[in-house]
FIDRENMI-93483 format. One line per 3 residues: number of its first residue (from 1); their letters; for each residue x, y, z of C-alpha. Coordinates in nm, 3 decimals. Example, Ala and Ser with C-alpha at 12.3 -4.5 7.8 and 13.67 -1.06 7.14 Angstrom:
BEGIN
1) AS) 1.230/-0.450/0.780 ~ 1.367/-0.106/0.714
This chain:
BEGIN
1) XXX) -2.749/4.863/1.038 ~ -2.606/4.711/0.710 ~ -2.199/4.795/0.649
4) XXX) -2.117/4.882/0.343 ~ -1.897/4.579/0.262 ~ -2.251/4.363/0.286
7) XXX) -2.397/4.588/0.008 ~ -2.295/4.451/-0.339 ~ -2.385/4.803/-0.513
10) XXX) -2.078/4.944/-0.297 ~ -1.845/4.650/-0.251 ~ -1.879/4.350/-0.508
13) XXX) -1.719/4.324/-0.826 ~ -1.930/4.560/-1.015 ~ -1.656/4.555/-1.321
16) XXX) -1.758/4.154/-1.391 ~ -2.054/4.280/-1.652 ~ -1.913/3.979/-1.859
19) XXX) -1.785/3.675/-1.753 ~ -1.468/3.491/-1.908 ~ -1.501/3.128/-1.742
22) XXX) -1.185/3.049/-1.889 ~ -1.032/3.337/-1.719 ~ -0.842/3.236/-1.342
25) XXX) -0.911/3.610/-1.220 ~ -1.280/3.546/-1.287 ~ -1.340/3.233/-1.160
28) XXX) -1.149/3.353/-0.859 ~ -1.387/3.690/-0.823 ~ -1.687/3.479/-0.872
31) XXX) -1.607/3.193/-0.601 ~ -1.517/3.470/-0.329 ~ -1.815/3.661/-0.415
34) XXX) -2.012/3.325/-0.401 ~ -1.838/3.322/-0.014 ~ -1.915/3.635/0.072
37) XXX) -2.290/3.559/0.000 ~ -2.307/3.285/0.282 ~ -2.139/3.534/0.514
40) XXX) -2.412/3.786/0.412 ~ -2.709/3.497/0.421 ~ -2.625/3.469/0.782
43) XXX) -2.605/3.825/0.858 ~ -2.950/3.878/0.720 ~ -3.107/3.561/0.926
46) XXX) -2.993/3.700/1.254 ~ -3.112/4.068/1.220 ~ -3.431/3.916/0.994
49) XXX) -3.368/4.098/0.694 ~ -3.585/3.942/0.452 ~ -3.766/4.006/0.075
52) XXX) -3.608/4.336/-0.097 ~ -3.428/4.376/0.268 ~ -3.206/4.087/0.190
55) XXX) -2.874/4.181/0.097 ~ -2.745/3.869/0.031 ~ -2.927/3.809/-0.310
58) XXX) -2.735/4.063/-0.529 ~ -2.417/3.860/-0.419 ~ -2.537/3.565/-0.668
61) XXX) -2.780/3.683/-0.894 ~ -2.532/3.916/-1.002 ~ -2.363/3.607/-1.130
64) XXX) -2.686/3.437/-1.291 ~ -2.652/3.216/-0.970 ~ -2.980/3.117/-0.754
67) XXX) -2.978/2.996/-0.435 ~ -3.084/2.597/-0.387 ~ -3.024/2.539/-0.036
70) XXX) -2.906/2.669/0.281 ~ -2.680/2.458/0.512 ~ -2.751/2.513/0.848
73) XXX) -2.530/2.430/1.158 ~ -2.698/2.203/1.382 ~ -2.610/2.335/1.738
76) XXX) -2.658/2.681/1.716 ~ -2.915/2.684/1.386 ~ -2.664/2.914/1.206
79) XXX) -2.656/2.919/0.796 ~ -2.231/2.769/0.752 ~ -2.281/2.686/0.386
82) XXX) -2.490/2.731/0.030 ~ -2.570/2.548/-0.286 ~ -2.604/2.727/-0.590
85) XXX) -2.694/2.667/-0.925 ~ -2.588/2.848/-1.200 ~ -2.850/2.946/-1.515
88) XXX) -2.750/2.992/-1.818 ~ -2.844/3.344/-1.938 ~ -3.056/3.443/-2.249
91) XXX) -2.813/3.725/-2.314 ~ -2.520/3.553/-2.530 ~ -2.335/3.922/-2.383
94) XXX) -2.295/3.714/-2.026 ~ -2.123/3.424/-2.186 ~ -1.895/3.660/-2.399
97) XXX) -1.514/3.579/-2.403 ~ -1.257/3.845/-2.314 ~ -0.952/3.761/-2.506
100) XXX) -0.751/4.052/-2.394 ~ -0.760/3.966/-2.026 ~ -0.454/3.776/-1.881
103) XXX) -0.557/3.448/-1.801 ~ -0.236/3.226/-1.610 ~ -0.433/2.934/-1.670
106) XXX) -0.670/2.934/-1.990 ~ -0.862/2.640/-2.039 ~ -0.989/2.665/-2.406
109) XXX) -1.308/2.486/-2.358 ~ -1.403/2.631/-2.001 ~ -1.753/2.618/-1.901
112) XXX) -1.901/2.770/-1.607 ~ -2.017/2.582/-1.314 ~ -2.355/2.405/-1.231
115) XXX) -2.347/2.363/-0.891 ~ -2.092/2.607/-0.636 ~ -2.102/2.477/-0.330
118) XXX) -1.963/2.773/-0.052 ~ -1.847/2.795/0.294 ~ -1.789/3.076/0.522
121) XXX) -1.558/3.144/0.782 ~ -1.594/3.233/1.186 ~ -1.786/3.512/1.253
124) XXX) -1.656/3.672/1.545 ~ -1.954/3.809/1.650 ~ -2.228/3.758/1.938
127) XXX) -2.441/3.469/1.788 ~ -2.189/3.296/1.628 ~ -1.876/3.282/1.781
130) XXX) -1.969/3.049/2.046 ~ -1.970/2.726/1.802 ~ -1.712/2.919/1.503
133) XXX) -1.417/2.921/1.791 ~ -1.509/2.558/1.888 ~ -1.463/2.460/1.541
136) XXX) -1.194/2.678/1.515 ~ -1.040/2.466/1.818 ~ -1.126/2.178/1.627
139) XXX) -0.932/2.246/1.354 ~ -0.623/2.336/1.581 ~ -0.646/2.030/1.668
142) XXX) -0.694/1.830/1.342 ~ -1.003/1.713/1.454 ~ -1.251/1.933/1.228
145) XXX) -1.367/1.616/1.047 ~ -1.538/1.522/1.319 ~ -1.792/1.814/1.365
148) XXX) -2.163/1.825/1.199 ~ -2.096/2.110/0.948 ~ -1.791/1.867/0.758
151) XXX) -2.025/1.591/0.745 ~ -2.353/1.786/0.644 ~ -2.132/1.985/0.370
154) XXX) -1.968/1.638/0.246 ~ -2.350/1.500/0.178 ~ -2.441/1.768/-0.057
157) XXX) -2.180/1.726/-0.214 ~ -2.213/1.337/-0.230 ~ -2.563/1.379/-0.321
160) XXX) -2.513/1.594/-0.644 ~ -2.249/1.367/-0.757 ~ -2.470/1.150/-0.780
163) XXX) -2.633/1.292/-1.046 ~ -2.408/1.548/-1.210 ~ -2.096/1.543/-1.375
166) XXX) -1.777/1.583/-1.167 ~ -1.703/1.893/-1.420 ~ -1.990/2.046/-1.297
169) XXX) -1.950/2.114/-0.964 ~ -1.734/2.363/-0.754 ~ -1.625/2.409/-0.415
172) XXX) -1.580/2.723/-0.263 ~ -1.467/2.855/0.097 ~ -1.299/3.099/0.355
175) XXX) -1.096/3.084/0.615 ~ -1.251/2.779/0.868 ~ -1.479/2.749/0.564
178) XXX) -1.209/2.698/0.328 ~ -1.100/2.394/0.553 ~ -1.427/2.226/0.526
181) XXX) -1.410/2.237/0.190 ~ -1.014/2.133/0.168 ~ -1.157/1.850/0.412
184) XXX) -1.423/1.757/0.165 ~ -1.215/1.761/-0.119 ~ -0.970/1.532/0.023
187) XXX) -1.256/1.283/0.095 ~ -1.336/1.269/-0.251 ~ -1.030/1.247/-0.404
190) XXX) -1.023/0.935/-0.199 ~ -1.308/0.800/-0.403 ~ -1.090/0.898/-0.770
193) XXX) -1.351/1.205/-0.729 ~ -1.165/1.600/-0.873 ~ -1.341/1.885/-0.756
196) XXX) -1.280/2.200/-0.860 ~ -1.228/2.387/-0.553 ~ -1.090/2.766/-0.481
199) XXX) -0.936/2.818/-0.126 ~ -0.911/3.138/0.075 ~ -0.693/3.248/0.359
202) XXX) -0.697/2.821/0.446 ~ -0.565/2.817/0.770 ~ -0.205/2.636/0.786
205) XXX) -0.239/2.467/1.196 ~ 0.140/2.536/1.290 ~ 0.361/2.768/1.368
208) XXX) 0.356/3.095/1.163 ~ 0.718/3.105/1.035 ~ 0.645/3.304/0.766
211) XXX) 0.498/3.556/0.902 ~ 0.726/3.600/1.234 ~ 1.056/3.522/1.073
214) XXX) 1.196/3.749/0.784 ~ 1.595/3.592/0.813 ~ 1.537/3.283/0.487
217) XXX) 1.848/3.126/0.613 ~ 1.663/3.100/0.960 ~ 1.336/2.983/0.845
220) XXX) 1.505/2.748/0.594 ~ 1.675/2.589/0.892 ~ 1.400/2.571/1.146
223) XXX) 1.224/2.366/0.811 ~ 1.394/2.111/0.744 ~ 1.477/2.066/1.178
226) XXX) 1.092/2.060/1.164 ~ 1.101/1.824/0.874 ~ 1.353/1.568/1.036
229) XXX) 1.205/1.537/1.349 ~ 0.905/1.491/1.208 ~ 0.985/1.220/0.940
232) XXX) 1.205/1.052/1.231 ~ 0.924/1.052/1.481 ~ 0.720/0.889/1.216
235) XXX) 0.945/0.624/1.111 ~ 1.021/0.545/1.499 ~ 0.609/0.479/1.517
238) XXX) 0.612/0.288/1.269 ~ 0.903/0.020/1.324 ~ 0.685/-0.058/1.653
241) XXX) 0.331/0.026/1.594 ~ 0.291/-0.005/1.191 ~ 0.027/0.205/1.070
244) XXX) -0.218/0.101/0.748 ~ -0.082/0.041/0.447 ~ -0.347/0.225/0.259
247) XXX) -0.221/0.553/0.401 ~ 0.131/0.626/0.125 ~ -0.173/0.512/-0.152
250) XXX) -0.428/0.785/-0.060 ~ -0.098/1.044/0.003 ~ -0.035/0.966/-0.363
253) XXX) -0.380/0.969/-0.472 ~ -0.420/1.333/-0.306 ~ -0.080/1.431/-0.466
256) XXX) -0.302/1.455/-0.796 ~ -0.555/1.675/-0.711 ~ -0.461/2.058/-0.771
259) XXX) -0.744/2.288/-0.559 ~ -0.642/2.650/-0.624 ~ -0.545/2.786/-0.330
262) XXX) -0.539/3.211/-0.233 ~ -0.314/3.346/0.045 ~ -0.204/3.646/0.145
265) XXX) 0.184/3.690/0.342 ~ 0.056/3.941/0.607 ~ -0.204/3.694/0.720
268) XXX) -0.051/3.487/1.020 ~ -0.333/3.184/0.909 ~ -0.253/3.110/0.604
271) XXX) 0.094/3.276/0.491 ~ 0.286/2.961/0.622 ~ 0.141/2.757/0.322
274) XXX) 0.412/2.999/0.106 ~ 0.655/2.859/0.308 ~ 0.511/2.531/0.300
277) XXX) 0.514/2.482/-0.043 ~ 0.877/2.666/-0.109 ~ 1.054/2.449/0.149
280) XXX) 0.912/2.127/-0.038 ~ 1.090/2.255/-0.336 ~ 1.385/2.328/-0.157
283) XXX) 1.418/1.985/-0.020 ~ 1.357/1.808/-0.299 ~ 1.680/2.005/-0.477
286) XXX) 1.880/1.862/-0.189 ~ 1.801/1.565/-0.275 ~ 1.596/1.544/0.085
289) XXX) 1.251/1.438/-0.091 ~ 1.217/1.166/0.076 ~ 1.221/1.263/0.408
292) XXX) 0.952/1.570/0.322 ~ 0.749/1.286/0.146 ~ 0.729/1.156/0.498
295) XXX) 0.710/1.454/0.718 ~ 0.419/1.608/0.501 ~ 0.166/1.322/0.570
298) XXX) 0.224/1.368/0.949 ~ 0.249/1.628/1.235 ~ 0.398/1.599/1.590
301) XXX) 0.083/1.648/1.696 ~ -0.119/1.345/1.494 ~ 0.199/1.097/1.594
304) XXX) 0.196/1.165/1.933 ~ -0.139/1.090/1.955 ~ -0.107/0.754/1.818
307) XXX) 0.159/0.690/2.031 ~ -0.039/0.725/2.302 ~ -0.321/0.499/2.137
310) XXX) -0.545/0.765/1.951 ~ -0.675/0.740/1.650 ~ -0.399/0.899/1.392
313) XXX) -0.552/1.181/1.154 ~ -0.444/1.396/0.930 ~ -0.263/1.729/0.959
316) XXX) -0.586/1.943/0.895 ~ -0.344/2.166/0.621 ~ -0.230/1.854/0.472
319) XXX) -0.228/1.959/0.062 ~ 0.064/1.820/-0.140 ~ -0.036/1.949/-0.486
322) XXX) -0.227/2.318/-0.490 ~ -0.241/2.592/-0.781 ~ -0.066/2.899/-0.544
325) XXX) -0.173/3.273/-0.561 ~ -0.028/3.472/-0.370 ~ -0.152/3.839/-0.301
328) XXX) 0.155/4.098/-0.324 ~ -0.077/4.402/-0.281 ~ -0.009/4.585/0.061
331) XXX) -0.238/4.511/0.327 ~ -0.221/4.750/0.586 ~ -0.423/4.533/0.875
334) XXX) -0.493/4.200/0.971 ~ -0.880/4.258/0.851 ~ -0.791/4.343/0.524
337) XXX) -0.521/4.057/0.490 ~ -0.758/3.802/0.608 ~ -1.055/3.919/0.423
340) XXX) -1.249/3.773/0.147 ~ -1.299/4.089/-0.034 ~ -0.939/4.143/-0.138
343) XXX) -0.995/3.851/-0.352 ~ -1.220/4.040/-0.600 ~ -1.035/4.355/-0.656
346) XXX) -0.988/4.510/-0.983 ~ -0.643/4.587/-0.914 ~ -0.487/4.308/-0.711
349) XXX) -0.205/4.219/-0.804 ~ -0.114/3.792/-0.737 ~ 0.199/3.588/-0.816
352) XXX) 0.099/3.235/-0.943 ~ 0.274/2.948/-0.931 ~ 0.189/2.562/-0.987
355) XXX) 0.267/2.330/-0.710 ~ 0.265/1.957/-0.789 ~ 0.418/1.688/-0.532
358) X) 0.523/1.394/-0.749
């Protein structure tokens, strides 16, 4: 039996009758909804819910979305991902602009996507879990780049660039889905490539400070001991094993690439990116950039294993630039917190703030 959060009549965002593109709250609404559609598309493959059974339709046609293509995982057969184009509507009432909506970052000549391109996160349920916590194990360990869902996701997207605008074309994910697409839009920034791309509870693979701590002074501290060690390890690697040169150029490369990223501080997975992104500020004021510079390309983890003759890879949270919101409306339970729908609320209530690592 269906729950009620799979059933857009009872839990999408009805209130979206007209869509602002230029508007940040819904762009947001739309992306997450656009996530919760590939969580849905799976639900209705394994219990075979299909023609006016599907419940996963409403989530995008709602939208003026349709559905191009299914991504499918291939060791267990499960549907990870979705393309979908957007058509334009004959009603000019969809297209209307809503000047009297707060907007943190208007774009006067916004248009709305061609292509989304969305991931969802682990289902912790029987038929999925299985290959979701290996990948989730994966990404622990920085190595999610290196399973078949990264590199079937980073062909679509490859393959539409080919033959689309750049402007035209979103990315969209949740949770371990939200790192695949983070992964993805790292590789193509690589290539001089900006996607837009919307975040979700992106999991942040270290210690949850954030959440566990609530003393700043403490947290500050354990930063920048975090921060030393880190850049110190690094630079010891590197007077005796020098690493490529072409790694500070694609830091800086990535540095300009702004993804907007959604967290929420009662969610231990991703409320260390708050923290992330405050103590970078912080240590720049010191006048301890430099050293942050150094310790944000690199974890304990990643130089350790070169030390010991592995191949070095990125910290899987590695993001020096991001557009921040930050959801300051209670959550009562780590569902809720971690949950896509929060992201589409009428009321929620978000702090923004720009983050941009020069």
């Amino acid at each position: 039996m269906a729950s009620e959060k799979e059933v857009f009549s009872l839990s999408g965002p009805l209130y979206l009758t007209t869509i602002d593109w230029r508007n940040t709250y819904h762009r947001r609404s739309v992306s997450a909804s656009l996530v919760q559609s590939v969580y849905i598309l799976e639900r209705d493959r394994q219990q075979n819910r299909q023609g006016p059974n599907a419940l996963a339709p409403p989530w995008w046609e709602f939208f003026q979305f349709h559905l191009i293509q299914v991504l499918v995982d291939n060791e267990d057969q499960s549907y990870f991902g979705a393309i979908f184009e957007y058509k334009f509507p004959t009603s000019h009432l969809r297209n209307k602009t809503i000047h009297n909506n707060p907007n943190p970052n208007q774009n006067q000549n916004r248009n709305p996507p061609k292509y989304v391109i969305a991931f969802r996160g682990t289902i912790a349920k029987k038929g999925n879990r299985s290959q979701d916590f290996k990948l989730d194990l994966r990404l622990i360990r920085d190595n999610l780049h290196n399973c078949s869902r990264f590199h079937t996701g980073l062909q679509v997207v490859q393959n539409i660039i080919q033959n689309h605008e750049v402007s035209d074309i979103w990315l969209a994910g949740h949770s371990l889905g939200s790192s695949i697409a983070l992964l993805i839009g790292r590789n193509m920034i690589k290539t001089g490539i900006h996607l837009e791309t919307y975040l979700f509870n992106p999991p942040f693979t270290s210690l949850p400070i954030e959440k566990v701590l609530k003393n700043e002074k403490l947290k500050h501290g354990i930063r920048i001991a975090h921060s030393v060690i880190t850049a110190g390890l690094a630079g010891a690697l590197n007077s005796h094993k020098p690493k490529p040169t072409h790694k500070s150029d694609s830091f800086t490369l990535l540095s300009s690439w702004v993804p907007y990223l959604f967290v929420n501080p009662s969610d231990p997975i991703c409320a260390e990116y708050i923290g992330y992104f405050e103590h970078r500020e912080k240590m720049i004021a010191i006048g301890k950039g430099e050293i942050e510079r150094i310790a944000t390309q690199n974890s304990i983890r990643s130089i350790i294993g070169y030390a010991a003759g592995k191949d070095q890879s990125e910290p899987s949270h590695l993001l020096p630039s991001a557009f921040v919101a930050i959801n300051l409306s209670p959550s009562p339970d780590f569902k809720r917190a971690h949950g896509i729908h929060q992201w589409w609320k009428p009321d929620l209530q978000c702090n923004y703030k720009l983050y941009q690592f020069q």
